[in-house]
C-alpha positions as CSV (number, residue, x, y, z in Angstrom):
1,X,-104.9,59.2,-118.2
2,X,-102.2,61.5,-119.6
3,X,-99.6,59.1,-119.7
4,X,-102.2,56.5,-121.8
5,X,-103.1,59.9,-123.9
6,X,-99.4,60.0,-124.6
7,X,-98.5,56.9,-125.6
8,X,-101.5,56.5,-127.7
9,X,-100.1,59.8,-129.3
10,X,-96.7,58.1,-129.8
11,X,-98.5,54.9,-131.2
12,X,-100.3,56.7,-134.0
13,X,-97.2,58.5,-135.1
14,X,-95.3,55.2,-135.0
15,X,-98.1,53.4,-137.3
16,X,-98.5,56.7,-139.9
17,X,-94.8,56.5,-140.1
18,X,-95.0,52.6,-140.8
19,X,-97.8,53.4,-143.8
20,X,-95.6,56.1,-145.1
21,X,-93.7,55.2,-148.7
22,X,-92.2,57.0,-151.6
23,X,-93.4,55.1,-154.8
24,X,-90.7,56.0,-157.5
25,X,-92.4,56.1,-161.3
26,X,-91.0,56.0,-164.0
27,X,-92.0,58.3,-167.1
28,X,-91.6,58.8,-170.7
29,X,-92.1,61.7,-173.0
30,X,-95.4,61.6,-175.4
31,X,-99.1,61.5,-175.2
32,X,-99.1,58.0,-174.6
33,X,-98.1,58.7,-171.2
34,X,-101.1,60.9,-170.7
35,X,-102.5,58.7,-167.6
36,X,-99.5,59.1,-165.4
37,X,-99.9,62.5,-166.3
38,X,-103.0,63.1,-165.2
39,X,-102.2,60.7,-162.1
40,X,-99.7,62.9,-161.3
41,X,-101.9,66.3,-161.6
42,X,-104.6,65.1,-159.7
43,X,-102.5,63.2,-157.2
44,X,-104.8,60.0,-157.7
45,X,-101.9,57.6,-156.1
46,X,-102.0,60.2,-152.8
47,X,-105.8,59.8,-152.5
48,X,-105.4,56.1,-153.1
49,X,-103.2,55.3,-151.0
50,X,-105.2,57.6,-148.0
51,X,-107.9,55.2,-148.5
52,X,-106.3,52.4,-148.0
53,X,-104.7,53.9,-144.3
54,X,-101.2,54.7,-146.6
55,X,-99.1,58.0,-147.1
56,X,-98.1,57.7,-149.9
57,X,-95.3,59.7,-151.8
58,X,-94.7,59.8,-155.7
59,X,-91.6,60.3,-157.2
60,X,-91.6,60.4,-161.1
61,X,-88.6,59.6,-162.5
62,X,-88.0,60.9,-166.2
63,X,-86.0,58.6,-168.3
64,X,-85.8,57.8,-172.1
65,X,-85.5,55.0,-173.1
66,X,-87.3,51.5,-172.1
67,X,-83.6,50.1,-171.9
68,X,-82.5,52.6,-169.3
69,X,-86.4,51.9,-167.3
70,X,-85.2,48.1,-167.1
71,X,-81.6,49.1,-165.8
72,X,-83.2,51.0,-163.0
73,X,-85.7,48.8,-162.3
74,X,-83.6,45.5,-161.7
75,X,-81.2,47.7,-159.6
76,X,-84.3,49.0,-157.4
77,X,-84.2,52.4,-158.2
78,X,-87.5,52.2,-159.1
79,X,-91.1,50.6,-158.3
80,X,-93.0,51.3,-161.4
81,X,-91.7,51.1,-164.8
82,X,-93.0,52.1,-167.5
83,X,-92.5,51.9,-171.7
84,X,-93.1,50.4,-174.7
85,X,-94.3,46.7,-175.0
86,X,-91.0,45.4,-176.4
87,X,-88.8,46.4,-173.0
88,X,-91.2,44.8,-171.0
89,X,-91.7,41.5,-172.4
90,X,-87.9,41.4,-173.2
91,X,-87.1,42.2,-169.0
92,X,-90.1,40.0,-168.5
93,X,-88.4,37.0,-169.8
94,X,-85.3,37.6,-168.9
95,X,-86.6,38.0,-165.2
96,X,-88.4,34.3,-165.3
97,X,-86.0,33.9,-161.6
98,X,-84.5,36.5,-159.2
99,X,-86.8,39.6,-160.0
100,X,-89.5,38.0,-162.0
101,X,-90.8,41.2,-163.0
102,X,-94.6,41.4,-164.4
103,X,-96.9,43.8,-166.3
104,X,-99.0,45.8,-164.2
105,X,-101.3,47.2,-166.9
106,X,-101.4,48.4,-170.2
107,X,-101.7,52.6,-170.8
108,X,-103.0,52.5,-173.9
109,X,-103.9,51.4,-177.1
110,X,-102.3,53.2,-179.9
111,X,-101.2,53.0,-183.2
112,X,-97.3,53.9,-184.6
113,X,-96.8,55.4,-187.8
114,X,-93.8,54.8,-189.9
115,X,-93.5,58.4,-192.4
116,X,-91.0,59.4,-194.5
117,X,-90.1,62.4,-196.7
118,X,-88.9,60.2,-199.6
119,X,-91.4,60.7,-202.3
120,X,-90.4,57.2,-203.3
121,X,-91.1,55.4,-200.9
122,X,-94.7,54.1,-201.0
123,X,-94.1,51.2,-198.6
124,X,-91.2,49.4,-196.5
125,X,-89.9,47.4,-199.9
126,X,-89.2,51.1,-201.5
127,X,-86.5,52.0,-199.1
128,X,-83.0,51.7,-200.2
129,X,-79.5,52.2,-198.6
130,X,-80.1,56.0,-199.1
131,X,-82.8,56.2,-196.4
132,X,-81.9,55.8,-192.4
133,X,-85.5,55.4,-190.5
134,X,-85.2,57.1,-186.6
135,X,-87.2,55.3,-184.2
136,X,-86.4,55.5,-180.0
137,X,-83.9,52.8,-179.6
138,X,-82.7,50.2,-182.3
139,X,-84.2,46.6,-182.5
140,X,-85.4,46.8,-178.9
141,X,-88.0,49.6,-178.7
142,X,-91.9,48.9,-179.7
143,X,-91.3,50.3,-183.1
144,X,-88.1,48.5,-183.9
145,X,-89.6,44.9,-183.5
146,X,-92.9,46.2,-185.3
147,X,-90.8,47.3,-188.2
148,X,-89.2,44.0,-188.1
149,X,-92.6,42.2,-188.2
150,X,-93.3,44.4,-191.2
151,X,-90.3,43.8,-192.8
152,X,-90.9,39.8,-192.4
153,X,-94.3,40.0,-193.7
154,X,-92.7,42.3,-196.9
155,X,-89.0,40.2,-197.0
156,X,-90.7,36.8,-196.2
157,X,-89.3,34.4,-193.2
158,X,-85.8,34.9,-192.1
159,X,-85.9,38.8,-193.4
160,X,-87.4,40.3,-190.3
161,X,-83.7,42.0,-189.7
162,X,-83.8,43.1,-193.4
163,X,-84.1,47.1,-192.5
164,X,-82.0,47.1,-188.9
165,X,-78.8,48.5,-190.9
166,X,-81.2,51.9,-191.9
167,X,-82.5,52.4,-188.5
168,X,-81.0,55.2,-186.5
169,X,-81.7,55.5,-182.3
170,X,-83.7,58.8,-181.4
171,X,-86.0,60.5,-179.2
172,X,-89.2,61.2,-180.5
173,X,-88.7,64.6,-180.3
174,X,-85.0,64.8,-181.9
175,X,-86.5,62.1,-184.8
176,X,-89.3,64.5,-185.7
177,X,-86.8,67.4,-186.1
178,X,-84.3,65.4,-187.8
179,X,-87.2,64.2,-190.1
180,X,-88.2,67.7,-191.0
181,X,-85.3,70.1,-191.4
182,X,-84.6,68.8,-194.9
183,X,-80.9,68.3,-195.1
184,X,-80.5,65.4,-192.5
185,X,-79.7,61.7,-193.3
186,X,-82.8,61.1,-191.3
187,X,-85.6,60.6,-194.5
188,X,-87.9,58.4,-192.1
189,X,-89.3,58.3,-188.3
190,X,-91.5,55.4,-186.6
191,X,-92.9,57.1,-183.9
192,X,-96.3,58.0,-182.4
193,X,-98.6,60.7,-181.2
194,X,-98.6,63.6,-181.0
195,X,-95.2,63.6,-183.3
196,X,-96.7,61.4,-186.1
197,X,-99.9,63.4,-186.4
198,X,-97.7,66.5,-186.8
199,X,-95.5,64.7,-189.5
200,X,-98.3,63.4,-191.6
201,X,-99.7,67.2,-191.7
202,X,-96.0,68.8,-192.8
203,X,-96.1,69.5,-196.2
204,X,-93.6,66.7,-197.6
205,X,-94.0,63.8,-195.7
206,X,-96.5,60.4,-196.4
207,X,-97.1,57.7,-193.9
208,X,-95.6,54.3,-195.2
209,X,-96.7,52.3,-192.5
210,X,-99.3,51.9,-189.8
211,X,-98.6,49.7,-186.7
212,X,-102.2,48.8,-186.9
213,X,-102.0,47.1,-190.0
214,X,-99.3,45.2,-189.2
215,X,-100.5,43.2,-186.0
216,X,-104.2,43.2,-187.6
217,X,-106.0,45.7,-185.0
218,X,-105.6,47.6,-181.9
219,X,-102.2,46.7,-179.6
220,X,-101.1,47.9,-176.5
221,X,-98.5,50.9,-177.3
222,X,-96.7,51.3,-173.5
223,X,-97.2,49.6,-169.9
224,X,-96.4,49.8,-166.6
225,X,-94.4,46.8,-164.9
226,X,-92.7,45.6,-161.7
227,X,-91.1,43.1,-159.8
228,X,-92.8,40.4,-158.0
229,X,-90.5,41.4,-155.4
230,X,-92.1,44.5,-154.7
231,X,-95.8,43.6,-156.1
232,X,-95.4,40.4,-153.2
233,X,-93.9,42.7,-150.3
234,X,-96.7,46.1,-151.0
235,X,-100.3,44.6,-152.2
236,X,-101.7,47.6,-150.8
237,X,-99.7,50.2,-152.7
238,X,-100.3,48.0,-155.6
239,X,-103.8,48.2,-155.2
240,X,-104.1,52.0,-154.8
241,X,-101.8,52.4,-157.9
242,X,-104.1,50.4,-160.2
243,X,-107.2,52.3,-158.8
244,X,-105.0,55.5,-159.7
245,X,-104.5,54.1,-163.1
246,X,-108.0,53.5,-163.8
247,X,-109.3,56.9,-162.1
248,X,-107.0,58.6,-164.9
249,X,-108.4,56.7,-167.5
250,X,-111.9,57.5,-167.0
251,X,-111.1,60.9,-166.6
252,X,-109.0,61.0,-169.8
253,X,-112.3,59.4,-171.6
254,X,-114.9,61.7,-169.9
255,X,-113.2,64.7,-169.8
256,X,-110.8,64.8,-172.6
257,X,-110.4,69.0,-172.7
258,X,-109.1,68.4,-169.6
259,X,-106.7,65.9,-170.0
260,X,-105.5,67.8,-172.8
261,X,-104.9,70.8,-170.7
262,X,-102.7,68.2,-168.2
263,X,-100.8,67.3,-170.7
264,X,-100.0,70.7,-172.9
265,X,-99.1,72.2,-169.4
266,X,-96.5,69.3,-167.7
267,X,-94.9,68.7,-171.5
268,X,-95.0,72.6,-172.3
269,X,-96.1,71.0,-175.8
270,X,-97.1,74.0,-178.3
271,X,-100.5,72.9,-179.9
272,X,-103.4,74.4,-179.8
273,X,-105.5,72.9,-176.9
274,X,-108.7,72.1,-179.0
275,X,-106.3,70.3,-181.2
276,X,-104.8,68.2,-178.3
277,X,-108.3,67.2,-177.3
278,X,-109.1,66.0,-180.5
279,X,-105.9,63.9,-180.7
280,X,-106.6,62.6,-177.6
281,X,-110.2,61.7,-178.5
282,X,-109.5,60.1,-181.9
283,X,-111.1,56.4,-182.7
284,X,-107.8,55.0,-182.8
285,X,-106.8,55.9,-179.2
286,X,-107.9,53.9,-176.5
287,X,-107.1,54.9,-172.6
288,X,-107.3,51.2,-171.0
289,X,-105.7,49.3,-169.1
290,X,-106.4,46.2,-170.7
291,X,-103.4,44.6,-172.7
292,X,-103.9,44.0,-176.5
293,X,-102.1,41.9,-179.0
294,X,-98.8,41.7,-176.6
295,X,-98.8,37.5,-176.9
296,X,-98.6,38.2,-180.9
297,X,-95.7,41.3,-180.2
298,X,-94.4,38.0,-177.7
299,X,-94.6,35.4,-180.6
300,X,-92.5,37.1,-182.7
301,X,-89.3,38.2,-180.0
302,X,-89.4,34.4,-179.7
303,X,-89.0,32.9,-183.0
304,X,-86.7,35.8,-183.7
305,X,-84.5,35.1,-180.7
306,X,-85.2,38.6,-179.0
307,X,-86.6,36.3,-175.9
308,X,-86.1,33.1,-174.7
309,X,-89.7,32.2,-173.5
310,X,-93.0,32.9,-174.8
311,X,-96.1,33.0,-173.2
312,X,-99.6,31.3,-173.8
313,X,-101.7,33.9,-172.5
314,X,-101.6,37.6,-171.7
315,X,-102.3,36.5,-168.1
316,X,-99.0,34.9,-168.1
317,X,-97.2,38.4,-168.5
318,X,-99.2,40.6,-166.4
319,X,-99.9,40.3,-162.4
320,X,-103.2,38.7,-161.4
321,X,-105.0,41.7,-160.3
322,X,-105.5,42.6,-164.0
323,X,-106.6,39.3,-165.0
324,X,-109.6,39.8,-164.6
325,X,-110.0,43.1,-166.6
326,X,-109.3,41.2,-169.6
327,X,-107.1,41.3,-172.3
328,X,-105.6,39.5,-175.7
């Protein structure tokens, strides 16, 4: 009886072992990363994965730039990616063989504001070759191929590239500063929250442009995507990581005072914590997972030439355990 005690010991350890995974995430800077934040906080992914028999182990990987997300991604340094919508349907499409990487789910819904300091500009006709506009990576983040959409509906067909030669690659964080210490080259920033609320309220500086206008409604802001590779090979981890997702979600919409508090403590941000909560709570801000406007944000890579397929439907982007979540 000892001996079967000890090699039902030596079983167990052998199968927790098995079930035993790091899951490397990656993570941006900004509120609009605030559910893998609060994933992270409350260790959702752990508790998900223990109820599913897994161990699972996060590792969150801060990067920069959706570019540099891709990069690590393809050469599986990572399992979870994570960005604006512009890298991922540009590695989405590029992927179509080999890695065939997918959306996993949308993080938000949130607008971008374009602002500028230049009292003359009113709206994205007004700038001139004076002006250089910041945004986080040129003609390849979210805000470079929204400016470009604004620019074509301004410019008319064939102009989308019309502002490219003003724009300037920055961090949120270095745009906003560039923006507002008054003797930089830098008279404009596309960015997002929390940095455009706090430009709009500095004395000085107007908004010019509101992503929201320019794809007619709400749009997903960033997502999370993957390879098919690993999606295929770990439908368990996938499955606790999407219940993760949504946990955080319905946490950041019921509780926002405490997501807020998340947030302010793992960026160090200095705001004023009632302030955060209302940022986070505003109309415009929607914590879902459900993908917005990314076949219109998919439409117009194509015909520009950014990517060389387009899809019919959402569904065609994302993996199938979103489907049915629903989407546009």
């Amino acid at each position: 009886m000892r001996r079967i005690g000890l090699w039902l010991s030596v079983l167990c350890l052998i199968a927790g072992s098995a079930t035993a995974q790091t899951v490397r995430i990656a993570q941006q800077f900004g509120i609009g990363y605030l559910p893998l934040f609060v994933m992270r906080d409350h260790a959702l992914l752990e508790a998900e994965g223990r109820a599913r028999g897994l161990t699972l182990t996060p590792q969150w990987v801060q990067l920069t730039s959706g570019a540099a997300i891709n990069d690590a991604l393809l050469a599986g340094d990572l399992e979870f990616a994570s960005g604006g919508v512009g890298p991922m349907l540009t590695i989405w499409a590029k992927t179509q063989t080999g890695a065939k990487v997918r959306g996993v789910a949308a993080l938000n819904a949130m607008p971008m504001w374009l602002t500028t300091t230049n009292p003359n500009v009113k709206t994205v006709r007004d700038f001139s070759d004076a002006d250089r506009i910041a945004l986080p990576a040129v003609k390849v983040s979210v805000q470079a191929v929204t400016l470009q959409m604004a620019a074509r509906q301004a410019f008319g067909p064939g102009e989308h590239a019309r502002l490219d030669r003003l724009t300037v690659s920055m961090g949120h964080p270095d745009g906003m500063a560039a923006l507002l210490m008054g003797h930089s080259p830098i008279s404009a920033h596309f960015t997002a929250a929390p940095y455009m609320y706090q430009e709009a309220a500095a004395q000085g500086v107007h908004v010019v442009l509101n992503s929201y206008d320019v794809l007619g409604g709400p749009h997903t802001f960033n997502a999370m995507w993957a390879t098919s590779r690993y999606h295929d090979a770990n439908p368990q981890v996938f499955a606790s990581f999407l219940a993760a997702l949504e946990r955080s979600m319905e946490l950041i919409r019921s509780h926002p005072d405490q997501a807020a508090a998340i947030w302010l403590r793992a960026e160090r941000f200095t705001m004023p914590a009632d302030k955060a909560e209302a940022m986070i709570a505003r109309p415009e801000n929607a914590w879902t997972t459900a993908p917005r406007k990314v076949v219109a944000f998919a439409r117009f890579m194509h015909e520009t030439g950014a990517i060389p397929v387009v899809p019919e439907r959402w569904q065609d982007v994302f993996f199938p355990e979103l489907v049915a979540g629903g989407g546009s």
